[in-house]
N, C-alpha and C positions, 0 to 999 in steps of 0.2 A: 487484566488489560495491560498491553503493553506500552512502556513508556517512552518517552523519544527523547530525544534531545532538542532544541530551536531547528537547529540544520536539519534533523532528520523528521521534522516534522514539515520542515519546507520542503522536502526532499518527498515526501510522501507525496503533501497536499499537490505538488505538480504532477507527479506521476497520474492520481487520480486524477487530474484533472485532462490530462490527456484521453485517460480511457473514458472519461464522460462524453469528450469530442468524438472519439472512435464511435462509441455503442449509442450516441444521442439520436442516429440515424434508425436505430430500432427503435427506442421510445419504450411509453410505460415502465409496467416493472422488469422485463428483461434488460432493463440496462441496469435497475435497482440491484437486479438479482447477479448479473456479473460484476459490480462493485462489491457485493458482499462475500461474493467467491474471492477474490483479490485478496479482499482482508483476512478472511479466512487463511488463505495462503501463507499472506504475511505472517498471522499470529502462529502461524502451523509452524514457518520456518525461523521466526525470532523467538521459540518458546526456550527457555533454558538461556538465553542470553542473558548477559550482565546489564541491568537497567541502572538509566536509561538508554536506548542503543543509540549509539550515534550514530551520527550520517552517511563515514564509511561503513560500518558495518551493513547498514539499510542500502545503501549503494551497493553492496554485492548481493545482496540480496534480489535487490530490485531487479538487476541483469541479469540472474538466474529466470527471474520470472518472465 
């Protein structure tokens, strides 16, 4: 699991939360199932980072994604 820092964990949690507003309009589990592709992402592209990641770090990543 990957680790965050305070900021990069606030940094997340808005992000998510964004895409909950985006995909709430589909409902049920297709919007479970596209938060869970996200993290996957995430954990795909913070693998190998130096924990916990910070915020900048997660910040570029984020606008990759």
């Amino acid at each position: 699991m990957i680790q965050l820092t305070p900021e990069a964990q606030r940094l997340r949690e808005e992000y998510f939360r964004r895409i909950r507003g985006y995909v709430s309009v589909v409902g049920g589990t297709a919007a479970d199932d596209v938060l869970a592709e996200v993290q996957g992402h995430l954990d795909q592209e913070l693998h190998g980072v130096s924990q916990p990641v910070s915020g900048m770090c997660l910040s570029t990543v984020l606008k990759r994604l």
